[in-house]
N, C-alpha and C positions, 0 to 999 in steps of 0.2 A: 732355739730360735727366739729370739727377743722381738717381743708385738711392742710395735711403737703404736703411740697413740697420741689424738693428736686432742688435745682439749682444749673446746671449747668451737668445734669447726664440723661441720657435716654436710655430706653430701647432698646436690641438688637435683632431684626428680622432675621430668619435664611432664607436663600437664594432659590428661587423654578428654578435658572438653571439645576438643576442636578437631577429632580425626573421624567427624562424621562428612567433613565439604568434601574429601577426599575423593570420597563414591559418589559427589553430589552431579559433577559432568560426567560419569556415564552416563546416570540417569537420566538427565536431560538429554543426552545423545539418544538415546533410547526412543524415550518418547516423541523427540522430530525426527525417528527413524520411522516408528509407528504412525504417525502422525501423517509421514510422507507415502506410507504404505496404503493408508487409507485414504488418504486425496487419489492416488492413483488409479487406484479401486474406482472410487466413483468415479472419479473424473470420465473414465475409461469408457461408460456407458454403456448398452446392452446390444447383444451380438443377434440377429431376426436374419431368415432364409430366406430370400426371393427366387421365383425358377422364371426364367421367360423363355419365347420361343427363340429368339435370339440374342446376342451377348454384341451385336456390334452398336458400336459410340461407349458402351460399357467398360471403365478404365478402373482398377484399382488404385485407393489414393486421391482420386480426381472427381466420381462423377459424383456428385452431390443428391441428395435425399433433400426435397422441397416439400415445405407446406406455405400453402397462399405466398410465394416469393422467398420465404424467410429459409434458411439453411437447420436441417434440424437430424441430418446424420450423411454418412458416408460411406460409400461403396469400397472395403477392404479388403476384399477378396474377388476373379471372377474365376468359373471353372466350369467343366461341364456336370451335369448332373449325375451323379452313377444310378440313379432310380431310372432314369429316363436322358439317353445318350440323344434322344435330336431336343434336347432345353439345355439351358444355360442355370448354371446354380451363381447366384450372387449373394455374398456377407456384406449385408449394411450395419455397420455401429451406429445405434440410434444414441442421443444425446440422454442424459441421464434424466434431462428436467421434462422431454417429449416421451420417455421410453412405454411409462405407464397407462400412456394413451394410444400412443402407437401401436400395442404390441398386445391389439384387443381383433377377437374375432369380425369380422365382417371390414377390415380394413381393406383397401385397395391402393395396388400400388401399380400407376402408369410409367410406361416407358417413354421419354416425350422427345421424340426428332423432329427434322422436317417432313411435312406430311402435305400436300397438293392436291386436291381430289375436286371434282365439276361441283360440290356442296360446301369445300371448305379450303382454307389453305392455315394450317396451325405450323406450330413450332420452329418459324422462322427466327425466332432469338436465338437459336443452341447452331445455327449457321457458326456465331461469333464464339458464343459460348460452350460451347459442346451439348450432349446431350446430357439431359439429368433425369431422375425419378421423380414423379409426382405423386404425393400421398395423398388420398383420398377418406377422409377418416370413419370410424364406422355411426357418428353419428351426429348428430348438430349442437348437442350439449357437451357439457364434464360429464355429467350424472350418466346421461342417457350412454354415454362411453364407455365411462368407468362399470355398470350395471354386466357389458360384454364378459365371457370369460378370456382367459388370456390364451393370447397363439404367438408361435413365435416361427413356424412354417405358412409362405403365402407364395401362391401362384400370379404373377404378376402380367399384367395385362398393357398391350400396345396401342388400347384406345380407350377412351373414356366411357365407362358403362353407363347404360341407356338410364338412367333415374338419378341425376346431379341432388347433390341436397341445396338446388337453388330455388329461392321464393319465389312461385308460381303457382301454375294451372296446370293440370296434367289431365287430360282427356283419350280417351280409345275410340280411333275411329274403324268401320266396320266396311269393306267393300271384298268385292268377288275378284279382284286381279290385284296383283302385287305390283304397279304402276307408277308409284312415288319411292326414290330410293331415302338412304337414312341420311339425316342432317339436310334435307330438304326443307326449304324454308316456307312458314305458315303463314300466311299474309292478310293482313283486313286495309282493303283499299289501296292494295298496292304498295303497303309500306307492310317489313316485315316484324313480325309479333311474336315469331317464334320457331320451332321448329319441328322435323319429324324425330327423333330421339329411336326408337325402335318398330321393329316391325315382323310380327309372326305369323303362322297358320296357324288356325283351330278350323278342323271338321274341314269347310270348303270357304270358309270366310278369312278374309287376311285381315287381322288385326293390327293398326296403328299406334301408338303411344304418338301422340304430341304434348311439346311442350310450349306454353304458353305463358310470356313473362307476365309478373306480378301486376307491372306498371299496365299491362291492357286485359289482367283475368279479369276485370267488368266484362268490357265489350262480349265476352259470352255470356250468354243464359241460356235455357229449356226449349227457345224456340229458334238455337242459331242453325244454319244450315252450313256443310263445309263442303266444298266440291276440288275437282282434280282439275290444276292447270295446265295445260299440254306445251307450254313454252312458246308453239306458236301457232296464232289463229289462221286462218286463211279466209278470206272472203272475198269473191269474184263474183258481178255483176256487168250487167251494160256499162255502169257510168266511172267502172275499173277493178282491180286487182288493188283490194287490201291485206296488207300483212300488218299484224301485229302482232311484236314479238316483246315477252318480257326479258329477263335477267337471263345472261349465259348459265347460272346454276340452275333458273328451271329450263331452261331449253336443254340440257342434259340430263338434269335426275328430277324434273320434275315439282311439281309442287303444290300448296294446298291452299284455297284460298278459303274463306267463310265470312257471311254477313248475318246480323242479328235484327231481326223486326222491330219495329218500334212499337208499344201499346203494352195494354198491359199482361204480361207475362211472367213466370214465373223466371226469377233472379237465379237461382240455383241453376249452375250447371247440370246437367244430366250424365251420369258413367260413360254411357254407351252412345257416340252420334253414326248416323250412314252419312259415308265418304259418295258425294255423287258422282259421276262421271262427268260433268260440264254443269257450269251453274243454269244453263236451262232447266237441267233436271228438276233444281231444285223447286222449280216453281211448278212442274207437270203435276196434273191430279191423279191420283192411284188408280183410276176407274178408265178401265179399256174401253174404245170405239170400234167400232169395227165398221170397215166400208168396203164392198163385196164391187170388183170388177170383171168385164170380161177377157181382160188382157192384164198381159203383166205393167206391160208401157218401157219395160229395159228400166224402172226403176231399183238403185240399190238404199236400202234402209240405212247402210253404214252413211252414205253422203246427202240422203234427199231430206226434207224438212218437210211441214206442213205451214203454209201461209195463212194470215188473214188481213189482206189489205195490205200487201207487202211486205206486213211485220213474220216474223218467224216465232211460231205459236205452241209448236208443238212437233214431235218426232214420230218414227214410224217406229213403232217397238218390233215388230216381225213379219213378216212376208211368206206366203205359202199360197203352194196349188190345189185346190180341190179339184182333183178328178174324175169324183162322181156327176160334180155338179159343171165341170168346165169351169170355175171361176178362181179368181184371184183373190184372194182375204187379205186384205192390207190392216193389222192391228195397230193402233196411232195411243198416243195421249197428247193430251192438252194441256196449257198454262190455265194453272185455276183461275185465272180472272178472263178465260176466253171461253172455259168449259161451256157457262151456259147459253153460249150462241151456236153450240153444237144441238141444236130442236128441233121442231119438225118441219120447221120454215127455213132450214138449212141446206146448203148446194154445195155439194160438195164434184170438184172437176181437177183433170189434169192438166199441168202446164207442161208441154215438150216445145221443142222445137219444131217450127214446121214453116220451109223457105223454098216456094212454088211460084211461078208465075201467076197462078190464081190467089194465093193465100198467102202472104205474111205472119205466123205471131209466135208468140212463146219464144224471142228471141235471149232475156235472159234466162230462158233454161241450158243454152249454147254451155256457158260456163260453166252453171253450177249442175245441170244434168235434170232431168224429169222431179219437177216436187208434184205432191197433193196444195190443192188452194180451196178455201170455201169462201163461205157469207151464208147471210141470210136475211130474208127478208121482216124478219122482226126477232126484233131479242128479247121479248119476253113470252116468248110462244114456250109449250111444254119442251122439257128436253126429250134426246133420242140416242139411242147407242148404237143403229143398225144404220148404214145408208148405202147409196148404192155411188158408185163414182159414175160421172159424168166425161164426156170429151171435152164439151166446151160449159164456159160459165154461163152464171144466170142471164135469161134472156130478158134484156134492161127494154123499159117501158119510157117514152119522154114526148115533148113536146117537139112537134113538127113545125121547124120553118123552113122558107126557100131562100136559097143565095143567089144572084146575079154577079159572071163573070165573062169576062169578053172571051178569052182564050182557056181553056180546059186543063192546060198545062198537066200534071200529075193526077188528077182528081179523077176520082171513080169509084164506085160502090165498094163500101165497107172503109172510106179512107176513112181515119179517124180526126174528130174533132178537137182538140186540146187546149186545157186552159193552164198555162204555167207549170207547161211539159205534162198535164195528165190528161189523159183521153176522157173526157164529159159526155160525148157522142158521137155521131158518124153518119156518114152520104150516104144514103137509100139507093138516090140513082140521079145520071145525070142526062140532060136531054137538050136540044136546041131548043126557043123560044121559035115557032112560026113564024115569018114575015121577019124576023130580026135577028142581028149577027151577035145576039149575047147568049150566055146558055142559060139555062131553069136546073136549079141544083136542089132538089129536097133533101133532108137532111134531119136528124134528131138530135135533141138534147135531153140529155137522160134525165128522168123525174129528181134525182137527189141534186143536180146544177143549177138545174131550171131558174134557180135564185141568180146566178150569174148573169144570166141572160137579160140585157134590158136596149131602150132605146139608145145608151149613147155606144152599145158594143160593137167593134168594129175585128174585121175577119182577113186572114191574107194565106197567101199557099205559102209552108213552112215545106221548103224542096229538102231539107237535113243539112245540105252545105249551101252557102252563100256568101262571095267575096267581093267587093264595094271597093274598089282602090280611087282616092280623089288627092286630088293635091298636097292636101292637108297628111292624109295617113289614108291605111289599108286598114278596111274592115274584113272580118271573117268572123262569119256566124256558121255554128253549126249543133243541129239537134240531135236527137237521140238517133241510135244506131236505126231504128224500124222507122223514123220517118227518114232516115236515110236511102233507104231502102224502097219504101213504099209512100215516101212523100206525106203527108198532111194539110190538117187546115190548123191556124191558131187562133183562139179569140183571145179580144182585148176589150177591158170593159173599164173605162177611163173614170166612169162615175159613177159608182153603185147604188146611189140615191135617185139614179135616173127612172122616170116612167116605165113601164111594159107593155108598149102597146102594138111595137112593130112585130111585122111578123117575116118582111122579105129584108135582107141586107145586100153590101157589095161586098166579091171579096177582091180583095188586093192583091195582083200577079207577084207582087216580094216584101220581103220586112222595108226596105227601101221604100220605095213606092208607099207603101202603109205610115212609115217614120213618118214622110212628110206628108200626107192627107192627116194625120194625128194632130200632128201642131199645128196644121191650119186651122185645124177643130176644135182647138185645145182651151179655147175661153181667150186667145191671146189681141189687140187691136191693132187698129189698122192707122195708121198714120202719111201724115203727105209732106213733103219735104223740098220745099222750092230751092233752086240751084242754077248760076250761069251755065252752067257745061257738065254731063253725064259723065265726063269719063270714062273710064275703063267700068263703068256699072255696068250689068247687065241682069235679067230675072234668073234669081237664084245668088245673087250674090250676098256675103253675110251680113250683119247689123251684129256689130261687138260692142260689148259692157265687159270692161277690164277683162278683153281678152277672152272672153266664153262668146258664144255666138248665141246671141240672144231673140237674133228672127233672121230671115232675108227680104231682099228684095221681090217684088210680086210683081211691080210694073210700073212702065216709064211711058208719058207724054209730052208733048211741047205744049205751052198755052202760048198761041198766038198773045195773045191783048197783053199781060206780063214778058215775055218774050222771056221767060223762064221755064227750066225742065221741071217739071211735077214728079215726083218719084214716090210711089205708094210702097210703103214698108210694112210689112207685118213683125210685128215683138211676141213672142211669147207670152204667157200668161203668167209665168214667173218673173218676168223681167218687166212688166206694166206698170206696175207698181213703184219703177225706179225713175218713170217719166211724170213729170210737171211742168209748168210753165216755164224755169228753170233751166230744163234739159238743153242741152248743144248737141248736134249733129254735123261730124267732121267727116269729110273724103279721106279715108287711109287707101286709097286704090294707087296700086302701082309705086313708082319711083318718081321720089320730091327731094331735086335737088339743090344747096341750096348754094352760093359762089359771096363769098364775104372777106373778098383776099387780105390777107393770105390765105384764112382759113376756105375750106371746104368741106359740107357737111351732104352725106347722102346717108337719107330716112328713106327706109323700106317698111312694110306690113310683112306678113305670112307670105309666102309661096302664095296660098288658094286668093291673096287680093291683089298681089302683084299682077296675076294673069287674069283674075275674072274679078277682079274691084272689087270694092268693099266699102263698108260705113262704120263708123263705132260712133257712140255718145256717152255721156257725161251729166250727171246731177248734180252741181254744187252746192244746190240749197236744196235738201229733202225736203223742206217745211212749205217751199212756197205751192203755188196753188193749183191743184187738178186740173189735169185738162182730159177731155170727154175723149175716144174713137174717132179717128177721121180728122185732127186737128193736125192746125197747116202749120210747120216749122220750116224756118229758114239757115239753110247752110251756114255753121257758124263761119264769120272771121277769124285768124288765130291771131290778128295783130291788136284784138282787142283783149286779147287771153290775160296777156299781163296784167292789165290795169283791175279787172274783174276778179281774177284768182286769187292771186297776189298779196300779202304784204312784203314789204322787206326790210333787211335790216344788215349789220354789218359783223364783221369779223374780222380780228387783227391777229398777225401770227409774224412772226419773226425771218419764217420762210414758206415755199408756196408749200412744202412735203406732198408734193405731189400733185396737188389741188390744183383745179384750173374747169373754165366754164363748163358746165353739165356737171359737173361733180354732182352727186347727190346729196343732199339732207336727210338723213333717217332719225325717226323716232321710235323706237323697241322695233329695228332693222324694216321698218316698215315706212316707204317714200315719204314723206310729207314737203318735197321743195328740192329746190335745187341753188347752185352757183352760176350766177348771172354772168359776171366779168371780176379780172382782179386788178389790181390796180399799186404799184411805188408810191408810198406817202410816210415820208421823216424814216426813212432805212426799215419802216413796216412794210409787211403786204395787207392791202386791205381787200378782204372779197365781199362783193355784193352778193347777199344771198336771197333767195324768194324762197318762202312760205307761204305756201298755202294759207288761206283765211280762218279755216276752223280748227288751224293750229296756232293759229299766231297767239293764242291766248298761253301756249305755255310759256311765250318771253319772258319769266320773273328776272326780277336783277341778281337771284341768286340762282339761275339756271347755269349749266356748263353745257359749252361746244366744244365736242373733247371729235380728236381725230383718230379715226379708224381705219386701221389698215392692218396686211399681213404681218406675223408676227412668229418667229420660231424663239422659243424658250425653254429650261427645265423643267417646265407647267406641261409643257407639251404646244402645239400649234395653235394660234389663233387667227378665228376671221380668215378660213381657207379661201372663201369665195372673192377676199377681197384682193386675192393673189390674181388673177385673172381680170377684174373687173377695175382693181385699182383702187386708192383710198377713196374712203366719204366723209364726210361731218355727219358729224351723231350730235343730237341732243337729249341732254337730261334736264327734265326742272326740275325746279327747287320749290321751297314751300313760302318766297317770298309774296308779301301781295302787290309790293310795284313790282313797274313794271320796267325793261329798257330796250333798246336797239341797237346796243353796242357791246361785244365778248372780244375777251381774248381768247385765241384757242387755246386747248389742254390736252397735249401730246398721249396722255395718259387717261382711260376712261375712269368717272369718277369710283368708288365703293359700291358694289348693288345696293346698299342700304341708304344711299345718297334721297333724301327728298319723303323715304317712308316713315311712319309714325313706327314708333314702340319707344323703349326705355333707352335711355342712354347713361353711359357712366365711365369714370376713368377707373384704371389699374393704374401703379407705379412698379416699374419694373427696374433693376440696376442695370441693365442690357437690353438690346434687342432684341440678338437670340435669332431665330430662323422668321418669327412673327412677320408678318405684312401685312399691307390694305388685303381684306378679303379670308382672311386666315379667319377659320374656326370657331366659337366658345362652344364646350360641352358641359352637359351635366349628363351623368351617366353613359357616358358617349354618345349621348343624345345631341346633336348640333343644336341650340339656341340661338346664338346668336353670331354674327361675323367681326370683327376686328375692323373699324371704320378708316380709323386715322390712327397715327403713331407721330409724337413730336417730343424731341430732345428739350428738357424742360429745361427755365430763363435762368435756374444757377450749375445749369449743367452739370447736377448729380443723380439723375436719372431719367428715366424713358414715360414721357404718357403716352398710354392707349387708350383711346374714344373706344370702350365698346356699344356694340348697336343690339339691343336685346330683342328677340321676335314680342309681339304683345302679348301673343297666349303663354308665353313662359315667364314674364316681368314678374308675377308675385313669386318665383323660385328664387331672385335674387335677395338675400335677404339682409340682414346688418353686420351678424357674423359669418357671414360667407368669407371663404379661402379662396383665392385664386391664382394659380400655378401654372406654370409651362407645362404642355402637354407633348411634346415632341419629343422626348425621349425615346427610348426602345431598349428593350434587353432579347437577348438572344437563347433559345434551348435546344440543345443537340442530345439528339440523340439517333436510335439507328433507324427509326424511319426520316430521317433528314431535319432538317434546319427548323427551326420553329421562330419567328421574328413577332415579337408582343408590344405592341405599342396601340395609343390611341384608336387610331388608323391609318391604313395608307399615307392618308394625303397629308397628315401632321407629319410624318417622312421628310415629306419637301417643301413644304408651306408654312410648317409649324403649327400649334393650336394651344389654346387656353382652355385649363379645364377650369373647373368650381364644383366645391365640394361645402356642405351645410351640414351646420353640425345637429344634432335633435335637440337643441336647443337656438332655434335659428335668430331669435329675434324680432324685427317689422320689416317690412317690405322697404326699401329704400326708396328715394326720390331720383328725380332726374338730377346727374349730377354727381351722386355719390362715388367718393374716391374709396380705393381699395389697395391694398399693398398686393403686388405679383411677388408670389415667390417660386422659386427658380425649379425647386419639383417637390410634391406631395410627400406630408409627414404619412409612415404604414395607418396612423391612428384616421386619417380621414378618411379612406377608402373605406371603413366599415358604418362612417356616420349612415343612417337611413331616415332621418326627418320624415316625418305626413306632413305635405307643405297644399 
């Protein structure tokens, strides 16, 4: 074999640097294999047992694990328990960043459905939502958490356990029945504070937990008292049937109300409070009475009270027969501050009912059933714990007068005398006077009235019902059920400053009868009234002042020599005062008609002058000069009315709108004139109008006659009454100080702020926008001021608004004040319904301006100062808060 060779050439070896990349992508595979192995792991998060008593709303995949809202694991399993076949075993995956807190001993985990109950209504969201778990953690910190050892088996619960970790007040209250249910609400004042949270036995006492939120654990301290509200009171007496009922949740389960003393006591709440049965309790003194009867009386302790002076004082703790001794032991306690008039000067008696042809009384025992009642005749006498009960009360000691009455009518011993419905004393006895047709009535008034009693008192029989029907309207008087029954006397004592010297009176057959001897007696005068013709007068007919009846007629003569009727009027003693030399007295009696063709006018009075005549008058000058009792007035003329009353002046309008003679004139809807005539002059209407004298001074030249009348709008209704009655003329003045005689009308009433002082200043806005006369300014939603005027400004690229600022808000306006459209509105929904956020309402449909200061506000502006409107608030103002 011949080996060829090749020279100078050799073979080329390929390089082993680079057969390390080769294995380089397993490796990387590798490690975002691992990589993805261990996301998964954790991601995964930790697997915890919950057992409940039931598994429905409970979904695998679905029902969510909550804390405070937030989602922080998942219900992945549900099944039943094999430890325990009537529970439900559920696997929650907790999230891996929650797991290490979650999954510590003393954790609680709620089941949270809809739940209804007379104390509560919860878990209406999971309606929409489903049901979810609520974790309850095992304690208010990390530390305090983390410190737990770890569990990962929990017995899960369908209500929320009695002791929340929320910042409060927790209290135990102590009573002998179990009477209040749980989640019954804790009240101070009627507004609630809190709640009952749980409730046990120990020994014979039932134990409360309340909880008491944070915001009112003041309101307790050491000497508060908490008692039990029965949802509803009942109280029945004579003068009716009260109920009073609180909350549907305490009218079923109950609830706890408490009040704390004022003065100085100790702040610290106390462990342990007693739960009273009614808050009277809470004011009884610890220390028994005892009052020894010889009868029971058919009282029962559960309904009967003990009085003092109609107040409710104290209760009957127990009731028992002694049969050695025959007697009845009534055990009672008292309100500490009535204790010590329980002494030895003390009367203690029963109130029943008792309705006899002889005997009247104790008629509101009817309702409420047999109480105990005392007094006594001094209250600083020693105390006493023993007494004996009585049938009737203390026998009242007083001063003796006699009455004079023609007819006996109800009246006879023992009626009771009353001042403003309360019995002051009583008729001894009643007898004829010898030789004369009146009776002799002795009578007492008890030593404590006696002050009531004077010269100007005046006395009538109070029959319980009394009905007066007159022209005018139907009276109907009616007293208490027992002078219903047994009739009475009433005193009236008109002047308490009066003398004490009399000792006989008259009494008065009815309140009627007595009304008018009153005001004949009443300080009021006496006046004379000359007149062609009587009219339809008659004695008894009225004297009106704008309409109230201010006296009557007393009596009428002819004076031959004047050949005028003299007509004597009595005024009241209120109404005296309103006559001066000044004064007019007109005939309103009957129908005054009047023929001024075409027109036709027929003026009436009341019904009661139509048919028995009548007078009224008039003061145009309060100032002029007094005139004494007894002083002679003559029937006014009315055709001198105008020229005396009167100013007038004019008003031009375009058309009549309505207007025509009698129209009224109102000043802040209050008469001051009227429209005379109108009249065609150059295609105007011109109306003559009459004002009154001590108004004519509002005439400035910049006053407004603006017309009033009905009005339906998106405002809503105006000036209902003028739907009926028909339009008026309004006046507003102005702050001018001439003066004129001559308006044009103004269809539209001016701005309320028309003519009042405060601040004024313009806005510029690029638009109108919803704004008008009348529209809003706020600061803090506070309204300041209203929107006066608005006018399209001389180059036509934007809107002025006059605003009118109140004067106690002017220095809030300041130099860099904002000011914006306020009538926007944003909308929030959700599943308790619609939520609409704006200004207020009424910037809805009127519009408003708000103003916002920034804390660096500036100086106060001037009248005058212009301001740019912008069209709605930067977020940055609404946090400005200036001290302005």
């Amino acid at each position: 074999m011949t080996e060829t060779r090749h020279h100078g050439h050799h073979p080329v070896e390929k390089g082993r640097g680079t057969l390390w990349l080769v294995w380089l992508i397993p490796l990387v595979a590798l490690l975002m294999a691992g990589w993805l192995v261990y996301k998964h792991y954790m991601d995964k998060g930790v697997d915890i047992v919950v057992t409940f008593d039931s598994g429905k709303g409970l979904e695998s995949g679905k029902t969510p694990l909550l804390y405070q809202g937030i989602k922080v694991g998942t219900v992945t399993h549900v099944g039943i328990d094999p430890e325990d076949l009537y529970r439900v075993r559920a696997t929650i995956t907790v999230d891996p960043a929650a797991a290490k807190y979650v999954t510590r001993k003393g954790t609680k985990f709620i089941k949270v459905e809809p739940k209804v109950s007379t104390t509560e209504i919860t878990g209406l969201e999971t309606i929409l939502s489903g049901v979810y778990i609520d974790l309850y953690p095992a304690g208010r910190s990390k530390q305090e958490i983390l410190e737990k050892p770890e569990q990962y088996t929990f017995k899960g619960l369908d209500h929320y356990p009695p002791k929340r970790y929320e910042r409060g007040l927790y209290l135990t209250l102590k009573s002998p029945k179990a009477s209040v249910s749980l989640n019954a609400p804790v009240l101070y004042k009627s507004f609630v504070v809190g709640k009952v949270i749980d409730k046990r036995l120990e020994h014979d006492d039932v134990l409360y937990t309340i909880f008491i939120d944070q915001r009112y654990a003041s309101l307790v301290n050491s000497q508060s008292k908490f008692w039990k509200i029965n949802g509803v009171e009942l109280q029945a007496n004579l003068a009716g049937v009260k109920v009073k009922m609180d909350s549907l949740a305490t009218l079923l389960a109950g609830g706890i109300a408490f009040e704390t003393p004022e003065g100085n006591v100790t702040k610290t709440p106390r462990k342990l409070y007693t739960l009273y049965p009614s808050r009277l309790d809470t004011h009884l003194e610890d220390d028994i009475i005892t009052v020894i009867s010889d009868k029971a009386y058919n009282v029962d302790p559960a309904f009967s009270s003990v009085m003092y002076k109609g107040f409710k004082v104290g209760k009957i703790v127990s009731l028992r027969y002694d049969t050695a001794k025959s007697q009845t032991v009534f055990k009672i306690k008292l309100a500490k501050k009535f204790i010590h008039l329980a002494n030895e000067k003390a009367w203690f008696w029963i109130v029943q009912p008792i309705l006899s042809i002889r005997e009247v009384k104790g008629l509101d025992a009817i309702l409420t059933g047999p109480y105990i009642a005392f007094d006594t005749l001094d209250a600083n006498a020693p105390k006493k714990k023993r007494f004996r009960l009585h049938k009737d009360p203390i026998p009242k000691k007083g001063k003796l007068i006699h009455l004079s009455a023609v007819h006996a009518e109800s009246l006879k011993s023992g009626t009771a005398i009353l001042y403003k419905e309360i019995p002051i004393g009583q008729i001894n006895k009643v007898q004829l006077v010898p030789g004369s047709s009146k009776l002799d009535i002795e009578a007492v008034i008890f030593d404590r009235y006696t002050g009531f009693l004077n010269d100007s008192s005046m006395f009538y029989v109070n029959s319980g019902v009394e009905v007066d029907m007159t022209l005018k309207d139907v009276h109907f008087k009616s007293g208490s059920l027992e002078t219903l029954v047994v009739g009475g006397v009433e005193m009236v004592t008109p002047n308490p400053k009066a003398p004490k010297t009399k000792k006989r009176f008259f009494i008065y057959k009815d309140y009627k009868t007595f009304q008018k001897a009153r005001y004949l007696k009443s300080g009021g005068a006496y006046y004379h009234i000359l007149m062609k013709e009587l009219g339809s007068l008659s004695k008894g007919s009225p004297v009106l002042y704008r309409k109230f009846k201010a006296g009557e007629v007393v009596s009428y003569k002819y004076l031959p020599k004047k050949d005028r009727i003299d007509v004597l009027v009595f005024i009241q003693k209120g109404f005296k005062s309103r006559i001066n030399a000044s004064t007019r007295f007109e005939n309103v009696s009957g129908v005054e008609l009047k023929v001024d063709f075409p027109k036709l006018t027929l003026k009436t009075g009341s019904v009661e002058s139509i048919l028995a005549g009548g007078l009224r008058f008039i003061t145009p000058d309060p100032k002029a000069a007094t005139v004494k009792s007894g002083h002679c007035f003559r029937l006014f003329d009315t055709s001198v009315e105008k020229r005396e009353r009167y100013d007038t002046f004019e008003v031009w309008m375009e058309e009549t709108h309505g207007i025509k003679p009698g129209t009224r004139l109102l000043y802040r809807d209050f008469p001051i004139g009227k429209v005379e005539r109108l009249e065609l002059k150059n295609n105007m209407v011109e109306a003559d109008v009459l004002i009154e004298k001590p108004y004519a001074r509002l005439l400035h030249s910049d006053s407004i006659v603006w017309l009033k009348s009905f009005k339906i709008g998106l405002e809503g209704v105006e000036n209902v009454g003028n739907a009926v009655t028909g339009p008026a003329l309004a006046l507003t003045p102005g702050r001018a100080k001439d003066r004129t005689a001559s308006f044009v009308l103004s269809q539209n009433p001016p701005p309320p702020t028309y003519g009042k002082t405060g601040l004024r200043i313009v806005v510029q806005g690029d638009r109108r926008s919803s704004l008008d006369v009348g529209s809003p300014v706020y600061y803090r939603q506070v309204p300041i001021g209203k929107v006066e005027s608005w006018v399209l400004s001389e180059d036509a690229t934007h809107v002025d608004f006059t605003l009118f600022i109140e004067p106690r808000y002017a220095h809030l306006v300041r130099e860099k004040a904002k000011f914006y459209i306020a009538g926007a509105f944003g909308m929030e929904v959700n599943l308790m319904g619609v939520k609409i956020k704006t200004e207020t309402l009424k910037t809805m449909i009127s519009g408003g301006i708000g103003m916002a200061v920034p804390d660096q506000p500036g100086p106060v502006v001037q009248e005058g100062h212009v301001f740019k409107l912008f069209n709605e608030p930067q977020a940055a103002w609404i946090a400005w808060k200036p001290k302005l």
